[in-house]
C-alpha positions as CSV (number, residue, x, y, z in Angstrom):
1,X,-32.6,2.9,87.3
2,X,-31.4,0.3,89.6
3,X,-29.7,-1.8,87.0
4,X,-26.2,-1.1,86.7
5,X,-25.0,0.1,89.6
6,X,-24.3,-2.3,93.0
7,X,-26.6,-2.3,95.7
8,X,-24.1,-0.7,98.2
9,X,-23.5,2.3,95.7
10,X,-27.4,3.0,95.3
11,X,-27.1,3.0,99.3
12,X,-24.9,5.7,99.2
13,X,-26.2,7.7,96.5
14,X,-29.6,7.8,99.2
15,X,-27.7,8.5,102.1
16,X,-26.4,12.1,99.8
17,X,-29.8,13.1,98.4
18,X,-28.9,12.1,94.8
19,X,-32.9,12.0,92.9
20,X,-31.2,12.1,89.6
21,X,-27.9,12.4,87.2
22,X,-26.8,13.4,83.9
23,X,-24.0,11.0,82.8
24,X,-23.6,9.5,85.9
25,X,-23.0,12.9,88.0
26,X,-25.6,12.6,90.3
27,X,-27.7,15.8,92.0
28,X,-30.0,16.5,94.9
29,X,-33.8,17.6,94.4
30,X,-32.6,21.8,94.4
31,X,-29.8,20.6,91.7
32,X,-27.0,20.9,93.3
33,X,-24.3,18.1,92.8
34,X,-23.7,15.2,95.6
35,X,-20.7,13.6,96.0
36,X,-20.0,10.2,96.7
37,X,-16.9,7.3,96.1
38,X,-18.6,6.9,92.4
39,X,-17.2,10.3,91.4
40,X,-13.2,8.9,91.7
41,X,-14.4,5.9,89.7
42,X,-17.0,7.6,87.0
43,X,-15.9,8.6,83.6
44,X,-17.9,10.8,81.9
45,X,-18.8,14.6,81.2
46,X,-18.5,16.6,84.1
47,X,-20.7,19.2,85.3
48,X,-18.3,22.2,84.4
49,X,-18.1,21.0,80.9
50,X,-21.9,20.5,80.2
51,X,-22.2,23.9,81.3
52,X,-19.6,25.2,78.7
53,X,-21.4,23.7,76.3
54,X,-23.7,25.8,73.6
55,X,-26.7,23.9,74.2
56,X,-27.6,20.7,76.2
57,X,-30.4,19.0,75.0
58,X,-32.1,16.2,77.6
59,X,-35.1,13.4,76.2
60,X,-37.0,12.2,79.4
61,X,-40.6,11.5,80.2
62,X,-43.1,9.8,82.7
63,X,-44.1,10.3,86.4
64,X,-40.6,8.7,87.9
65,X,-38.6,11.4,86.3
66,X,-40.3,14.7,87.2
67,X,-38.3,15.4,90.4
68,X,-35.2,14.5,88.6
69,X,-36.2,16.9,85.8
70,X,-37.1,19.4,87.8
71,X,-33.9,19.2,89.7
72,X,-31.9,19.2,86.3
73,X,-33.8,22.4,85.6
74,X,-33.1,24.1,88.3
75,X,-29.4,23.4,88.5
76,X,-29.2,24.3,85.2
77,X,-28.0,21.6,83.8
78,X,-30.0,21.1,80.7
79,X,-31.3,24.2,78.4
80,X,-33.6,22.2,76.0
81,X,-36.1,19.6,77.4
82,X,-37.9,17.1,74.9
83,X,-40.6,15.3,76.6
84,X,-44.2,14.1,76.5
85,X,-47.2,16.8,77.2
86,X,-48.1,14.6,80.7
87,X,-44.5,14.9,82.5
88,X,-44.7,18.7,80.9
89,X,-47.3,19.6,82.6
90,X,-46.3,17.8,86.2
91,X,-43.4,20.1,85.8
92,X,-45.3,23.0,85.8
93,X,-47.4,21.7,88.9
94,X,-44.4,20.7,90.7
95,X,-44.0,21.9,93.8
């Protein structure tokens, strides 16, 4: 998703690891948060709050977001995951 965001930030978001992010809180690929200059200028839920929450539903699909997905997984991020049968099953198969 390289549409919103200046060139220089997406930089730095590589340089930290970041694969995905729930409302612009970015994570690495074993789900654990990175931190970069866009966390002083981003607002939006924070992590602590979207895990106080009863239930956190997430709607992704396709090949490009499996790593992010899995990542969300595993940091526990999300409890429900709506998504298509194909990216379901790359889940299971990911490594």
């Amino acid at each position: 998703d390289s549409h919103y965001l200046p060139p220089a930030t997406y930089a730095e978001l590589e340089r930290a690891g970041a694969i995905g992010h729930i409302a612009l809180r970015f994570f690495d690929a074993d789900g654990e948060l990175v931190h970069t200059s866009l966390d002083d200028r981003t607002l939006s839920i924070t992590p602590d709050q979207l895990r106080k929450a009863g239930r956190v539903v997430a709607l992704a699909g396709g090949p490009d977001k499996v790593a992010a997905l899995f990542a969300a997984l595993k940091g526990d991020f999300i409890d429900v995951l709506i998504t298509d049968q194909i990216t379901a099953e790359a889940l299971l198969d990911h490594p």
